[in-house]
C-alpha positions as CSV (number, residue, x, y, z in Angstrom):
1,X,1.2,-14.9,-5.4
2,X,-2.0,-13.7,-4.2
3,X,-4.1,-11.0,-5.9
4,X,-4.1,-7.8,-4.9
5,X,-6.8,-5.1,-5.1
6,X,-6.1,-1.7,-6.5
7,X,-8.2,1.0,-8.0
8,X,-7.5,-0.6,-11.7
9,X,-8.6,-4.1,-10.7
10,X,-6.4,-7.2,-9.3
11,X,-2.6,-7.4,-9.8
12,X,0.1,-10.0,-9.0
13,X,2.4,-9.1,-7.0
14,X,5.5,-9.4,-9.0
15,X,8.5,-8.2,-6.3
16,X,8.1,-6.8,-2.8
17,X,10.7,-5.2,-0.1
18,X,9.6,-4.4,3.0
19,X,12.3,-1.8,5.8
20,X,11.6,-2.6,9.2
21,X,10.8,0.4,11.0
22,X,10.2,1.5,14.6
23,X,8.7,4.8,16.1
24,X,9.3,4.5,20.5
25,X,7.9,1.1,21.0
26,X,5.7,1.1,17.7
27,X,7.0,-1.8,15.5
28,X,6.2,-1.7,11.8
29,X,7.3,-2.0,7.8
30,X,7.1,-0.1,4.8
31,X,6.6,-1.7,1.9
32,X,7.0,-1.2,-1.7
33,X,5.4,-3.1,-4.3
34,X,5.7,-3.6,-7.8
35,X,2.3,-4.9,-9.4
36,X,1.5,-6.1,-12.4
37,X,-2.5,-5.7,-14.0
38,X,-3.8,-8.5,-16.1
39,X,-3.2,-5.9,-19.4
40,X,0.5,-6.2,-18.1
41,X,0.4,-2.8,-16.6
42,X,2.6,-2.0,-14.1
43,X,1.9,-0.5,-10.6
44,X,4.0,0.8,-7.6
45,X,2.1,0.7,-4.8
46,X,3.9,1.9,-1.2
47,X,1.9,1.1,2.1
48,X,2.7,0.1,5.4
49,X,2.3,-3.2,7.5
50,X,1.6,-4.0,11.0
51,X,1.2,-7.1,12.2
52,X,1.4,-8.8,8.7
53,X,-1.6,-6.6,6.9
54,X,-0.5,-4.0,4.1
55,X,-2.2,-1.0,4.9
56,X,-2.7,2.9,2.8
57,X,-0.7,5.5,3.3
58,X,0.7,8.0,4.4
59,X,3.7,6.3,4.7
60,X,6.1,8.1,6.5
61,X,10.4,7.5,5.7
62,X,13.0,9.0,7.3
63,X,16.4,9.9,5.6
64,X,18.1,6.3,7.3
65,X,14.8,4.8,5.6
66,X,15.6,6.1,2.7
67,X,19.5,4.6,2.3
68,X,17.7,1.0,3.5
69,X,15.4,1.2,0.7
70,X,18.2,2.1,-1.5
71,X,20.5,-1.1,-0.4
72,X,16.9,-2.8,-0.1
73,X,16.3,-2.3,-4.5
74,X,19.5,-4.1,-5.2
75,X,17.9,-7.3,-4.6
76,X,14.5,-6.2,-6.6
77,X,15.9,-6.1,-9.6
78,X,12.6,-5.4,-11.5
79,X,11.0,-2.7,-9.0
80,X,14.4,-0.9,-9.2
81,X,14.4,-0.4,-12.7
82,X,10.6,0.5,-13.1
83,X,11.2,3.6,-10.2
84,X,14.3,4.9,-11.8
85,X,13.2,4.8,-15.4
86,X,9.9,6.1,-15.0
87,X,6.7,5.8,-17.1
88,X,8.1,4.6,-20.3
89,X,4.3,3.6,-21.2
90,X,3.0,6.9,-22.7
């Protein structure tokens, strides 16, 4: 996969999931990624999409959101365990 830029230098991304979202006649995702630095560090990054381009925050979930991204982690095995354990790092 491609590099991506963040403030600690470029990660791979390692597993993605994006929920569809729509506000009116807005259409958009949320995504969340889990990145992985060169030292092996790992990063969650959550941004937003339109039109195919990952963009900063805010990103905004409502509660329905919420249960997708839920059903949405069982099939991202590895970003699922790295938000509910934590920082195991330090």
């Amino acid at each position: 996969m491609a590099a991506v830029s963040t403030p600690w230098g470029e990660a791979r991304r390692v597993e993605e999931l994006s929920i569809a979202q729509r506000a009116g006649e807005r259409r958009f995702a949320s995504l969340v990624q889990l990145l992985e630095t060169e030292r092996g560090e790992r990063l969650v990054r959550f941004a937003y999409t339109t039109g195919g381009v990952a963009r900063r925050g805010p990103v905004t979930l409502r509660t329905r959101d919420i249960e997708r991204l839920h059903a949405a982690l069982e099939r991202t095995p590895e970003l699922r365990a790295t938000l509910l354990a934590g920082d195991r790092e330090r």
